[in-house]
VOPAGU-2260 file (C-alpha; in pm, 1 decimal, decimal comma):
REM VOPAGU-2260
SITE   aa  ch    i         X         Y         Z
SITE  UNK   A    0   -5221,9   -5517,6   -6540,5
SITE  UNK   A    1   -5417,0   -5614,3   -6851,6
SITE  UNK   A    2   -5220,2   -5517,4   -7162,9
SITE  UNK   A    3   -5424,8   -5405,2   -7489,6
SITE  UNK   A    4   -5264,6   -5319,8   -7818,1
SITE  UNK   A    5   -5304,7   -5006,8   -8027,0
SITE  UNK   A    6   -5604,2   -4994,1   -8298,0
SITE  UNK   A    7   -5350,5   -4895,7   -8561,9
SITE  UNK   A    8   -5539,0   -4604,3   -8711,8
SITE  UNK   A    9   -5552,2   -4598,6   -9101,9
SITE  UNK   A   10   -5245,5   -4408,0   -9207,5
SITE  UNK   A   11   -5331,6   -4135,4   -9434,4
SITE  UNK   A   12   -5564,8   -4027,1   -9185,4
SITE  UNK   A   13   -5634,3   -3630,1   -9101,4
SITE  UNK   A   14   -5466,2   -3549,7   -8742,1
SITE  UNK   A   15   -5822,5   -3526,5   -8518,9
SITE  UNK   A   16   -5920,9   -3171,1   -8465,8
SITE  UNK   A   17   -5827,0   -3091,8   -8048,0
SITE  UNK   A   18   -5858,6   -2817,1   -7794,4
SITE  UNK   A   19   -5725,5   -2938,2   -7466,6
SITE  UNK   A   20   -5590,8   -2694,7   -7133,9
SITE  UNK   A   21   -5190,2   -2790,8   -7031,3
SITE  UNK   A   22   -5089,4   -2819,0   -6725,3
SITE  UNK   A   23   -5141,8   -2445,7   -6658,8
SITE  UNK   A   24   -5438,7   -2437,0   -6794,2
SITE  UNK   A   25   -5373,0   -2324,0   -7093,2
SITE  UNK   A   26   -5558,3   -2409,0   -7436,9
SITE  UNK   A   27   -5325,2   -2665,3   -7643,5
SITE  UNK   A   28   -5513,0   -2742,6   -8036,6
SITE  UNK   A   29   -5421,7   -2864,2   -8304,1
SITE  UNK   A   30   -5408,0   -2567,3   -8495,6
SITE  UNK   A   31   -5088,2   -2430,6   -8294,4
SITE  UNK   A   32   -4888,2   -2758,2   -8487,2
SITE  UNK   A   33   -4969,0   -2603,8   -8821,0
SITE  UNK   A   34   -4654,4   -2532,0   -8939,0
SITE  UNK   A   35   -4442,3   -2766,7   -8792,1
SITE  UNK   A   36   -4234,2   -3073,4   -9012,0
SITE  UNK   A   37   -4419,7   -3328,4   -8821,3
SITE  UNK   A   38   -4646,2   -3371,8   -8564,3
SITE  UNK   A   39   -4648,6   -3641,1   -8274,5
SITE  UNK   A   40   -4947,8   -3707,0   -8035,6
SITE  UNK   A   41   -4927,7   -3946,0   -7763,3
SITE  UNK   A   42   -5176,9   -4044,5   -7522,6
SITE  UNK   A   43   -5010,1   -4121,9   -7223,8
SITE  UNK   A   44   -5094,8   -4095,3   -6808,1
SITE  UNK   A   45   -4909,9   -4124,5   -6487,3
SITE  UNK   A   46   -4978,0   -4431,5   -6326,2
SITE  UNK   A   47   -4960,4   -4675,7   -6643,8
SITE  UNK   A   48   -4627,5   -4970,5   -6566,4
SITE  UNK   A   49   -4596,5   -4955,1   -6901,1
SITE  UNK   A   50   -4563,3   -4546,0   -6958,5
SITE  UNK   A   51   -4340,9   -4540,5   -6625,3
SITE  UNK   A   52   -4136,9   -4814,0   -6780,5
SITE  UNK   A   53   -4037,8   -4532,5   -7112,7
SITE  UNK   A   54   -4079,1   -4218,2   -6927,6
SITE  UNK   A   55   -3717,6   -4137,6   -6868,9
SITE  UNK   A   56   -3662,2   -4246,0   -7262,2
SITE  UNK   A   57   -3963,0   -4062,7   -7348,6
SITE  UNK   A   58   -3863,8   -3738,3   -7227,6
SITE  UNK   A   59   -3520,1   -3762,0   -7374,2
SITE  UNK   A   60   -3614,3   -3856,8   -7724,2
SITE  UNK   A   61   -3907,5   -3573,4   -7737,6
SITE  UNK   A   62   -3696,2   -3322,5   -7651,7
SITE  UNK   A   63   -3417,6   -3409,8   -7972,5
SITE  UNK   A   64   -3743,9   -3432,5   -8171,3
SITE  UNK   A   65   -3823,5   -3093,1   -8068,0
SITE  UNK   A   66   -3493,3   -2959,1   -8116,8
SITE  UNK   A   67   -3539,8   -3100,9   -8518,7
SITE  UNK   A   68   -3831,5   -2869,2   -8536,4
SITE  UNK   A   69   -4110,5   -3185,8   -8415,5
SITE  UNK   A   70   -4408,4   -3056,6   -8223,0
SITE  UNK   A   71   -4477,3   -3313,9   -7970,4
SITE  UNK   A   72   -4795,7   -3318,6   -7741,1
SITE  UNK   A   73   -4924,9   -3564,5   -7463,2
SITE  UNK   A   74   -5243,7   -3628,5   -7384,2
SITE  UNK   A   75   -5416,3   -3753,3   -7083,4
SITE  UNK   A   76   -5788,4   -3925,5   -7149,5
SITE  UNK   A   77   -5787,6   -4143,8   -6795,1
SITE  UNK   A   78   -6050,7   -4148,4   -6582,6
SITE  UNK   A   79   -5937,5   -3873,9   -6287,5
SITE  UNK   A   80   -6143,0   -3917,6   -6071,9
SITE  UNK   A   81   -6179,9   -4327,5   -6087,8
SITE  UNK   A   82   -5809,9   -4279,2   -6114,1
SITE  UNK   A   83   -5649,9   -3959,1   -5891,1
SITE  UNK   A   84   -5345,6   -4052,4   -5987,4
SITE  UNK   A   85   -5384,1   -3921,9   -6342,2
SITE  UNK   A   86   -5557,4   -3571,5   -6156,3
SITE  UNK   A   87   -5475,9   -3271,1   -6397,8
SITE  UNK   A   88   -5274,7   -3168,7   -6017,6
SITE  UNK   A   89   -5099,2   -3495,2   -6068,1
SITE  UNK   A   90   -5017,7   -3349,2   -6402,1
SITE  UNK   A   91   -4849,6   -3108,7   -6289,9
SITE  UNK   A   92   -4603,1   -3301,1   -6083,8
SITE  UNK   A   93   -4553,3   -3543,4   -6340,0
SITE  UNK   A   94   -4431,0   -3317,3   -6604,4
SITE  UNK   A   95   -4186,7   -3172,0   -6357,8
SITE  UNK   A   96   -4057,9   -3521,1   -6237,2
SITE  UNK   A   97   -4060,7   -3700,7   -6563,0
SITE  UNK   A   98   -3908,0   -3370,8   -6712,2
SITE  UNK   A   99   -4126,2   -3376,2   -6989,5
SITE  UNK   A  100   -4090,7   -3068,0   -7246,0
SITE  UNK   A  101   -4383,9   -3084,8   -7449,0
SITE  UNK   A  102   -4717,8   -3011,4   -7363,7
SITE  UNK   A  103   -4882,7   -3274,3   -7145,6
SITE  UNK   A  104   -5283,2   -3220,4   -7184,4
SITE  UNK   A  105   -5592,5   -3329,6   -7018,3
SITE  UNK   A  106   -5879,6   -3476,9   -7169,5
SITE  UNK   A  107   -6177,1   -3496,1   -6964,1
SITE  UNK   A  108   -6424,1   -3562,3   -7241,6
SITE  UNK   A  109   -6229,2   -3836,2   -7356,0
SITE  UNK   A  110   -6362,5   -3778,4   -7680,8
SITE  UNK   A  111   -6007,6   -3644,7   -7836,5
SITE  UNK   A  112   -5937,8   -4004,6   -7706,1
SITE  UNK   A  113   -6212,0   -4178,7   -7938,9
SITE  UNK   A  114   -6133,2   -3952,1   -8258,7
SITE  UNK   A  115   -5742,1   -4085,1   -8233,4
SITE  UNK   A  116   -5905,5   -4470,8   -8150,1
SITE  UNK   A  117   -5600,7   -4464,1   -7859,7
SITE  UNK   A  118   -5700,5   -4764,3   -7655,0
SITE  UNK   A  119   -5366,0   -4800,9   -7504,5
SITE  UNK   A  120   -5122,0   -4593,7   -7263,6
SITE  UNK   A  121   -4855,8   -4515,2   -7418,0
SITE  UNK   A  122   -5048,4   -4470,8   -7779,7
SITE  UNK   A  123   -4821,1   -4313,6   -8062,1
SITE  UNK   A  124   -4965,6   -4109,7   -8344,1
SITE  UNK   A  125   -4715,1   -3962,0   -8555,0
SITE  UNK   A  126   -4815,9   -3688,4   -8858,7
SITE  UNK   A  127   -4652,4   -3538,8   -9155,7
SITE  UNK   A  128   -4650,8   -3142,3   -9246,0
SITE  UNK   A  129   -5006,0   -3172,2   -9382,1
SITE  UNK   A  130   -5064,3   -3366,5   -9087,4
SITE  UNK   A  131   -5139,9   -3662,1   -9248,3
SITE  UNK   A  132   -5084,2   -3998,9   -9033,8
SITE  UNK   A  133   -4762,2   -4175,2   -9132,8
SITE  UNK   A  134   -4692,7   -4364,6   -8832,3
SITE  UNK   A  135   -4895,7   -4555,4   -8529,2
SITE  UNK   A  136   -4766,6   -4790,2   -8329,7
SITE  UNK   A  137   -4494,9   -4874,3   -8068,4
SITE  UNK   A  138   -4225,2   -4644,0   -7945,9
SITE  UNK   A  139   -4012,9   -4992,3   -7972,1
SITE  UNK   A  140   -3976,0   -5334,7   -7849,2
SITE  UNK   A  141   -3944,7   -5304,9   -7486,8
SITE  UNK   A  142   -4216,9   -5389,3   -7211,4
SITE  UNK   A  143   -4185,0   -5345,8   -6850,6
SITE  UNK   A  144   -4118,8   -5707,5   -6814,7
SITE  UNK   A  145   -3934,1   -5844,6   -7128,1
SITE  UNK   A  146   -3556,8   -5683,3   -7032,0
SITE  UNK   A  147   -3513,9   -5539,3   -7408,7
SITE  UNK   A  148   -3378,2   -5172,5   -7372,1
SITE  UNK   A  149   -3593,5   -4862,9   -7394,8
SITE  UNK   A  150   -3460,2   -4746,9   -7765,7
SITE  UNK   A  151   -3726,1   -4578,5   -7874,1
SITE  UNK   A  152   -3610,9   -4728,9   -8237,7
SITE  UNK   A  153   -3934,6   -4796,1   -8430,6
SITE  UNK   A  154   -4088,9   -4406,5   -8374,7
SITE  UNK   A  155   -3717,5   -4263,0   -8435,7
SITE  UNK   A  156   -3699,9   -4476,8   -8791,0
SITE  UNK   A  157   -4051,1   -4320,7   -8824,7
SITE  UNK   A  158   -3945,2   -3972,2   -8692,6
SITE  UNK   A  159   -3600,6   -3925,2   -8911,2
SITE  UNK   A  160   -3798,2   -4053,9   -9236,8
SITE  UNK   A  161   -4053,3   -3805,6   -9203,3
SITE  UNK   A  162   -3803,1   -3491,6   -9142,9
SITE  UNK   A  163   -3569,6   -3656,7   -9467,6
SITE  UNK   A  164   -3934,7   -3682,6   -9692,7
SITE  UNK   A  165   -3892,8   -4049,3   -9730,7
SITE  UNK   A  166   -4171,0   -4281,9   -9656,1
SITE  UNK   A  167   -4209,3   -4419,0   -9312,6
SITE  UNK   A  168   -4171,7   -4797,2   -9274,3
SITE  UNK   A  169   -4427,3   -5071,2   -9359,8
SITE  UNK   A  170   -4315,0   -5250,9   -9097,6
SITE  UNK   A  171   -4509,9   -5097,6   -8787,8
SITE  UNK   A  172   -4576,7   -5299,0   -8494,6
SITE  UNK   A  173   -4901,3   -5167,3   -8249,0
SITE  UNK   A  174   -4804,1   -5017,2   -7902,3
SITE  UNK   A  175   -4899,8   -5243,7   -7614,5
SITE  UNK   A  176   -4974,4   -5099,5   -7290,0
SITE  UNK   A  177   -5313,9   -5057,5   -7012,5
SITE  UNK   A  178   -5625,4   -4988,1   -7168,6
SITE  UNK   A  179   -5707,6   -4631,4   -7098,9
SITE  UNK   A  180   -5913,0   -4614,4   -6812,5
SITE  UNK   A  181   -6281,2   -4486,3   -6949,4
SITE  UNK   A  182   -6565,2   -4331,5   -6743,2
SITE  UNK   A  183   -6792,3   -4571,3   -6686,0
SITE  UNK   A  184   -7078,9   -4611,3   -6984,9
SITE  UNK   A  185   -6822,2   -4383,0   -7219,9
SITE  UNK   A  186   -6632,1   -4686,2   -7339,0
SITE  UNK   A  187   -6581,5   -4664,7   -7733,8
SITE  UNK   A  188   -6753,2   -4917,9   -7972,9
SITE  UNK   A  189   -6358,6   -5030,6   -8037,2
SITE  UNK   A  190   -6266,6   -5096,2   -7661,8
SITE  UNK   A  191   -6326,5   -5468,5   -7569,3
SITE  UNK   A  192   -6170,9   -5496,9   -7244,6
Protein backbone atom coordinates (compact mmCIF):
# COMPACT_ATOMS: atom_id res chain seq x y z
CA UNK A 1 0.00 0.00 0.00
CA UNK A 2 1.83 3.11 -1.18
CA UNK A 3 0.02 6.22 0.04
CA UNK A 4 0.09 9.50 -2.28
CA UNK A 5 -1.44 12.79 -1.31
CA UNK A 6 -3.93 14.90 -3.22
CA UNK A 7 -2.52 17.61 -5.86
CA UNK A 8 -4.64 20.25 -4.15
CA UNK A 9 -6.20 21.77 -7.24
CA UNK A 10 -6.17 25.67 -7.36
CA UNK A 11 -9.35 26.74 -5.67
CA UNK A 12 -11.27 29.02 -7.78
CA UNK A 13 -11.04 26.54 -10.35
CA UNK A 14 -14.12 25.73 -12.95
CA UNK A 15 -15.68 22.14 -11.92
CA UNK A 16 -14.09 19.91 -15.13
CA UNK A 17 -16.67 19.40 -17.77
CA UNK A 18 -17.85 15.23 -17.37
CA UNK A 19 -20.07 12.71 -19.04
CA UNK A 20 -19.71 9.42 -17.30
CA UNK A 21 -22.51 6.11 -17.37
CA UNK A 22 -23.70 5.07 -13.43
CA UNK A 23 -23.97 2.01 -12.43
CA UNK A 24 -26.94 1.36 -14.77
CA UNK A 25 -25.51 2.72 -17.37
CA UNK A 26 -26.81 5.72 -17.36
CA UNK A 27 -25.13 9.15 -18.52
CA UNK A 28 -24.08 11.20 -15.20
CA UNK A 29 -22.45 15.13 -16.42
CA UNK A 30 -21.84 17.80 -15.01
CA UNK A 31 -24.47 19.73 -16.37
CA UNK A 32 -27.27 17.72 -14.31
CA UNK A 33 -25.44 19.62 -10.92
CA UNK A 34 -26.35 22.97 -12.38
CA UNK A 35 -28.55 24.15 -10.02
CA UNK A 36 -27.60 22.66 -7.01
CA UNK A 37 -25.99 24.84 -3.66
CA UNK A 38 -22.86 22.92 -3.99
CA UNK A 39 -21.35 20.35 -5.74
CA UNK A 40 -19.03 17.44 -4.42
CA UNK A 41 -16.96 15.05 -6.68
CA UNK A 42 -15.01 12.32 -5.32
CA UNK A 43 -12.91 9.91 -6.98
CA UNK A 44 -13.10 6.91 -5.17
CA UNK A 45 -12.92 2.76 -6.05
CA UNK A 46 -13.61 -0.45 -4.32
CA UNK A 47 -10.62 -2.08 -3.37
CA UNK A 48 -8.59 1.08 -1.97
CA UNK A 49 -7.72 0.28 2.38
CA UNK A 50 -7.99 3.63 2.59
CA UNK A 51 -11.69 4.23 0.82
CA UNK A 52 -12.87 0.89 2.70
CA UNK A 53 -11.53 2.42 5.84
CA UNK A 54 -14.45 5.76 5.30
CA UNK A 55 -16.96 3.93 3.35
CA UNK A 56 -19.48 3.34 6.06
CA UNK A 57 -18.81 7.27 7.11
CA UNK A 58 -18.87 8.14 3.59
CA UNK A 59 -22.18 6.95 2.81
CA UNK A 60 -23.70 8.41 5.90
CA UNK A 61 -22.39 11.91 5.58
CA UNK A 62 -23.36 12.06 1.62
CA UNK A 63 -26.60 11.22 2.18
CA UNK A 64 -27.23 14.41 5.04
CA UNK A 65 -25.39 16.41 2.35
CA UNK A 66 -27.92 15.39 -0.06
CA UNK A 67 -30.74 15.88 2.12
CA UNK A 68 -29.27 19.90 2.45
CA UNK A 69 -29.80 20.09 -1.23
CA UNK A 70 -25.66 18.87 -2.05
CA UNK A 71 -25.29 16.96 -5.29
CA UNK A 72 -22.73 14.42 -4.60
CA UNK A 73 -21.09 12.13 -7.33
CA UNK A 74 -18.33 9.34 -7.23
CA UNK A 75 -16.18 8.55 -9.66
CA UNK A 76 -14.24 5.54 -10.54
CA UNK A 77 -10.88 6.19 -12.88
CA UNK A 78 -9.01 2.64 -11.79
CA UNK A 79 -7.65 0.52 -14.05
CA UNK A 80 -10.61 -2.42 -14.47
CA UNK A 81 -9.21 -4.57 -16.03
CA UNK A 82 -5.48 -4.44 -14.29
CA UNK A 83 -7.76 -4.18 -11.33
CA UNK A 84 -11.34 -6.39 -11.57
CA UNK A 85 -12.06 -5.44 -8.47
CA UNK A 86 -12.98 -1.88 -9.44
CA UNK A 87 -15.14 -3.72 -12.71
CA UNK A 88 -18.14 -1.29 -13.51
CA UNK A 89 -20.05 -5.09 -12.31
CA UNK A 90 -18.11 -4.61 -9.14
CA UNK A 91 -19.77 -1.26 -9.16
CA UNK A 92 -22.70 -2.37 -8.92
CA UNK A 93 -22.28 -4.45 -5.83
CA UNK A 94 -20.43 -1.90 -4.17
CA UNK A 95 -22.99 0.76 -4.24
CA UNK A 96 -25.49 -1.71 -2.87
CA UNK A 97 -23.12 -2.93 -0.01
CA UNK A 98 -21.54 0.31 0.89
CA UNK A 99 -25.16 1.82 0.55
CA UNK A 100 -24.00 4.60 -1.29
CA UNK A 101 -26.83 7.18 -2.53
CA UNK A 102 -25.20 9.21 -4.97
CA UNK A 103 -24.16 8.37 -8.23
CA UNK A 104 -21.06 6.18 -8.34
CA UNK A 105 -19.51 6.58 -12.07
CA UNK A 106 -17.02 4.91 -14.20
CA UNK A 107 -14.29 6.42 -15.93
CA UNK A 108 -12.64 4.37 -18.41
CA UNK A 109 -10.81 7.15 -20.20
CA UNK A 110 -9.42 8.27 -17.13
CA UNK A 111 -9.23 11.53 -18.56
CA UNK A 112 -12.17 13.09 -16.16
CA UNK A 113 -9.42 11.76 -13.75
CA UNK A 114 -6.52 14.08 -15.23
CA UNK A 115 -8.86 17.29 -15.68
CA UNK A 116 -9.69 17.02 -11.63
CA UNK A 117 -5.53 16.17 -11.10
CA UNK A 118 -7.14 13.26 -8.52
CA UNK A 119 -4.05 11.20 -7.88
CA UNK A 120 -5.43 9.68 -4.81
CA UNK A 121 -8.45 7.28 -3.76
CA UNK A 122 -10.47 8.83 -1.84
CA UNK A 123 -9.87 12.45 -3.72
CA UNK A 124 -12.36 15.28 -2.53
CA UNK A 125 -13.38 18.11 -4.79
CA UNK A 126 -15.91 20.23 -3.36
CA UNK A 127 -17.75 23.28 -5.60
CA UNK A 128 -19.85 26.26 -4.92
CA UNK A 129 -23.28 27.19 -6.90
CA UNK A 130 -21.23 28.55 -9.82
CA UNK A 131 -19.27 25.59 -9.35
CA UNK A 132 -16.33 27.19 -8.51
CA UNK A 133 -13.71 25.02 -6.34
CA UNK A 134 -13.80 25.99 -2.67
CA UNK A 135 -12.53 22.98 -1.13
CA UNK A 136 -9.87 19.94 -1.94
CA UNK A 137 -8.50 17.93 0.35
CA UNK A 138 -9.15 15.30 3.11
CA UNK A 139 -12.51 14.09 4.28
CA UNK A 140 -10.57 14.33 7.87
CA UNK A 141 -7.80 13.08 9.90
CA UNK A 142 -8.23 9.45 10.01
CA UNK A 143 -6.14 6.70 8.07
CA UNK A 144 -6.69 3.09 8.11
CA UNK A 145 -3.90 2.71 10.50
CA UNK A 146 -3.63 5.83 12.80
CA UNK A 147 -6.93 4.88 15.24
CA UNK A 148 -8.38 8.65 14.91
CA UNK A 149 -12.23 8.30 14.23
CA UNK A 150 -13.82 8.55 10.81
CA UNK A 151 -15.48 12.27 11.40
CA UNK A 152 -15.59 13.37 8.26
CA UNK A 153 -14.85 16.99 10.02
CA UNK A 154 -12.64 18.92 7.57
CA UNK A 155 -15.23 18.39 4.28
CA UNK A 156 -18.33 19.00 6.77
CA UNK A 157 -16.56 22.54 8.01
CA UNK A 158 -16.14 22.89 4.19
CA UNK A 159 -19.69 21.59 3.35
CA UNK A 160 -21.82 23.77 6.10
CA UNK A 161 -19.70 27.02 5.05
CA UNK A 162 -20.56 26.71 1.60
CA UNK A 163 -24.54 26.12 2.17
CA UNK A 164 -24.27 29.35 5.04
CA UNK A 165 -22.20 31.61 2.02
CA UNK A 166 -19.24 31.97 4.23
CA UNK A 167 -15.84 31.21 3.00
CA UNK A 168 -14.47 27.77 3.34
CA UNK A 169 -11.40 27.36 5.57
CA UNK A 170 -7.74 28.21 4.75
CA UNK A 171 -6.76 25.57 6.61
CA UNK A 172 -7.12 22.48 4.14
CA UNK A 173 -5.05 19.54 4.56
CA UNK A 174 -4.57 17.10 1.08
CA UNK A 175 -6.37 13.64 1.15
CA UNK A 176 -3.94 10.75 1.45
CA UNK A 177 -4.83 7.52 0.07
CA UNK A 178 -3.49 4.75 -3.09
CA UNK A 179 -2.52 6.32 -6.12
CA UNK A 180 -5.19 5.64 -8.63
CA UNK A 181 -4.31 2.79 -10.51
CA UNK A 182 -3.56 4.17 -14.33
CA UNK A 183 -3.47 2.12 -17.57
CA UNK A 184 -0.26 1.54 -18.33
CA UNK A 185 1.54 4.53 -20.59
CA UNK A 186 -1.72 6.89 -19.51
CA UNK A 187 -0.05 8.06 -16.33
CA UNK A 188 -0.47 12.01 -15.99
CA UNK A 189 2.59 14.39 -16.18
CA UNK A 190 1.58 15.02 -12.21
CA UNK A 191 1.67 11.26 -11.10
CA UNK A 192 5.18 10.31 -9.74
CA UNK A 193 4.63 7.06 -8.27
Amino acid sequence: MVRVDSTMLPLGTPAPDFRLPDTEGKPVSLGDFQDAPALLVMFICNHCPYVKHIRAPLAVLCREFQEKGIAVVGINSNDAERYPDDSPEMMCREVVAAGYTFPYLHDETQEVAKAYRAACTPDFFLFDRQQRLVYRGQLDDSRPSNGKPVNGSDLRAAVEAVLAGRPTPVDQKPSAGCNIKWKPGNQPDYFNG
